[in-house]
C-alpha positions as CSV (number, residue, x, y, z in Angstrom):
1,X,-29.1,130.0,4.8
2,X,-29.5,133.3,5.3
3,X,-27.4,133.6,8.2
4,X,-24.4,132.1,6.5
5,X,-25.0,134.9,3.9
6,X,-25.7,137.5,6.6
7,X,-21.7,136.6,8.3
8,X,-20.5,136.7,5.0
9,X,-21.7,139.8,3.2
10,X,-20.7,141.8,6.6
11,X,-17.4,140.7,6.3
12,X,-17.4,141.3,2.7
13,X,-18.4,145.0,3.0
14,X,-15.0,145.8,5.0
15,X,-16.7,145.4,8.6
16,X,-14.2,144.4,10.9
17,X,-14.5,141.4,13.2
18,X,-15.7,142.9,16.6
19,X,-18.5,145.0,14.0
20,X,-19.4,141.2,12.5
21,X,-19.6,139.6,16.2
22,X,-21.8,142.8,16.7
23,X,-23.8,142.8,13.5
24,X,-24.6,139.6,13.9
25,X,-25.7,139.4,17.7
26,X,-28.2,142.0,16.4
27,X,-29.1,140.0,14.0
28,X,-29.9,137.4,16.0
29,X,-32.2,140.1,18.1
30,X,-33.9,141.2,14.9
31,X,-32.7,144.4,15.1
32,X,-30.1,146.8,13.3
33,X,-28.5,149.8,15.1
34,X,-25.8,151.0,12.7
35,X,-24.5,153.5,15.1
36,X,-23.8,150.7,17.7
37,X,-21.7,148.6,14.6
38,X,-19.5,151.6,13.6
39,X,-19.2,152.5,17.3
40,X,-17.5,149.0,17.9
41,X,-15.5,149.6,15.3
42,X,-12.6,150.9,18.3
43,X,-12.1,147.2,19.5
44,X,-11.2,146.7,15.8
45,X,-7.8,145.0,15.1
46,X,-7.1,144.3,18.8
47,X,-8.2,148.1,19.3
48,X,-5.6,148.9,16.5
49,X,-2.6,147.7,18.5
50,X,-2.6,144.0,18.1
51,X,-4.2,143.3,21.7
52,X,-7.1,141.2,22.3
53,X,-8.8,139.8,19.4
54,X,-11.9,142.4,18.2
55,X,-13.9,138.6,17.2
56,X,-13.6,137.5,21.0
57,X,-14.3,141.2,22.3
58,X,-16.7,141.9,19.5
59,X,-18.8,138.6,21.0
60,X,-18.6,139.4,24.4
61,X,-20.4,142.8,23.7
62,X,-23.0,140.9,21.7
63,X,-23.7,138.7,24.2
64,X,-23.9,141.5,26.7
65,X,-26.7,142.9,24.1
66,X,-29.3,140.3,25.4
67,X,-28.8,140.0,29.0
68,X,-25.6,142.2,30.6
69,X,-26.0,140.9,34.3
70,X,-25.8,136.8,32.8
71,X,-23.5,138.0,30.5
72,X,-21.0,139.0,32.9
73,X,-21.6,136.5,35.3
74,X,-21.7,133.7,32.9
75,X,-21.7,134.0,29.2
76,X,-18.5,135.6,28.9
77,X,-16.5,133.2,30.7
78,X,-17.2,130.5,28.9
79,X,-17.1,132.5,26.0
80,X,-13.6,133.0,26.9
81,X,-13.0,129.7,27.8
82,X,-13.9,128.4,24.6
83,X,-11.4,131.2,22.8
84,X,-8.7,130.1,24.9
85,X,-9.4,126.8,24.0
86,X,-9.8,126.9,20.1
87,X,-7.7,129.7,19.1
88,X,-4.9,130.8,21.7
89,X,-3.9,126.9,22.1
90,X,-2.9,127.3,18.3
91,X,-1.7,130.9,18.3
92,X,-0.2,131.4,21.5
93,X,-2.6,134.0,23.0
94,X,-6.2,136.0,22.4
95,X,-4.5,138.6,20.6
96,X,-4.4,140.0,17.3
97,X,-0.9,140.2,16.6
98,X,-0.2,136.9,17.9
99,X,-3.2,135.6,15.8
100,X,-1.9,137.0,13.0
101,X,1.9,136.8,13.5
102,X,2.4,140.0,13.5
103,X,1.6,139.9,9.3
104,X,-1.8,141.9,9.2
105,X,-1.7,139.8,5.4
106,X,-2.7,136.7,7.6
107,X,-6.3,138.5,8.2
108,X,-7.6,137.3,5.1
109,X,-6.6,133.7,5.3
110,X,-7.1,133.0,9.3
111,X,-9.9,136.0,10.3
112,X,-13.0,135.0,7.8
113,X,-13.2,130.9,9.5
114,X,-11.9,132.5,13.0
115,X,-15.0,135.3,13.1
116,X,-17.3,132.1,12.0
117,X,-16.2,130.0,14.7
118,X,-16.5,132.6,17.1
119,X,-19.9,133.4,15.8
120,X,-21.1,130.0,16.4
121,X,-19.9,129.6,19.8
122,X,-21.5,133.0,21.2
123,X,-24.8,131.6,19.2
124,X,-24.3,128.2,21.0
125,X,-23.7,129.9,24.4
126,X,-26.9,132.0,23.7
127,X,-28.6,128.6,23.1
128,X,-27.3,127.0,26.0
129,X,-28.6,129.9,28.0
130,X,-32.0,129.9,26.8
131,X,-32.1,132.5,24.4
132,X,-34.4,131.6,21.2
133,X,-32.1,132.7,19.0
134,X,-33.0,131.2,14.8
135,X,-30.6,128.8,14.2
136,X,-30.6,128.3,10.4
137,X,-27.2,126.7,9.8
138,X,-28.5,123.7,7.6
């Protein structure tokens, strides 16, 4: 399960979760572009005010890595949908502080499963798309 390993060793190296949603869309690519991971690292923490959740806007730029035009046009609205759906029905919005209740603290319990999810949805819209991307969750 290397993938599983992959999401989890990102996260354990202090990568934020837009640079995971990132790392991991490369990953999914076959490719590594370090410059591009620490680059994302401004949408990190809601862009460090609390705004919209660095996962959510970490994915969207990932999915924008493999095809911008459908990304825009399709894959990023129902990537959003599915956020609103999962995460702001139980926090209250798409951002970070609301996510975490204003208690950065809460990162470690609620952001590791939230990235995940997130991870797997924008891999499941990639699927749904068309996009071979390895799926290696078993």
């Amino acid at each position: 399960m290397r993938e599983m390993e992959r999401l989890r060793e990102l996260q354990a190296s202090g990568h934020c979760c837009a640079q995971v949603m990132v790392a991991m869309g490369l990953y999914l690519r076959g490719e590594t572009n370090e410059q591009l991971v620490q680059a994302v690292g401004g949408l990190c923490g809601g862009m460090g005010k609390g705004l919209c959740c660095g996962a959510l806007t970490g994915a969207a730029c990932a999915l924008s890595l493999f095809d911008a035009a459908l990304a825009k046009e399709a894959m990023l609205p129902a990537l959003v949908e599915w956020f609103e759906d999962e995460h702001a029905t139980v926090y209250g919005s798409v951002n970070c502080d609301d996510i975490l209740e204003r208690d950065r603290a809460n990162r470690f319990t609620r952001c590791p499963q939230l990235i995940e999810n997130t991870y797997f949805a924008m891999k499941d819209i990639l699927l749904s798309f068309g996009f071979a991307v390895e799926d290696d969750r078993d």
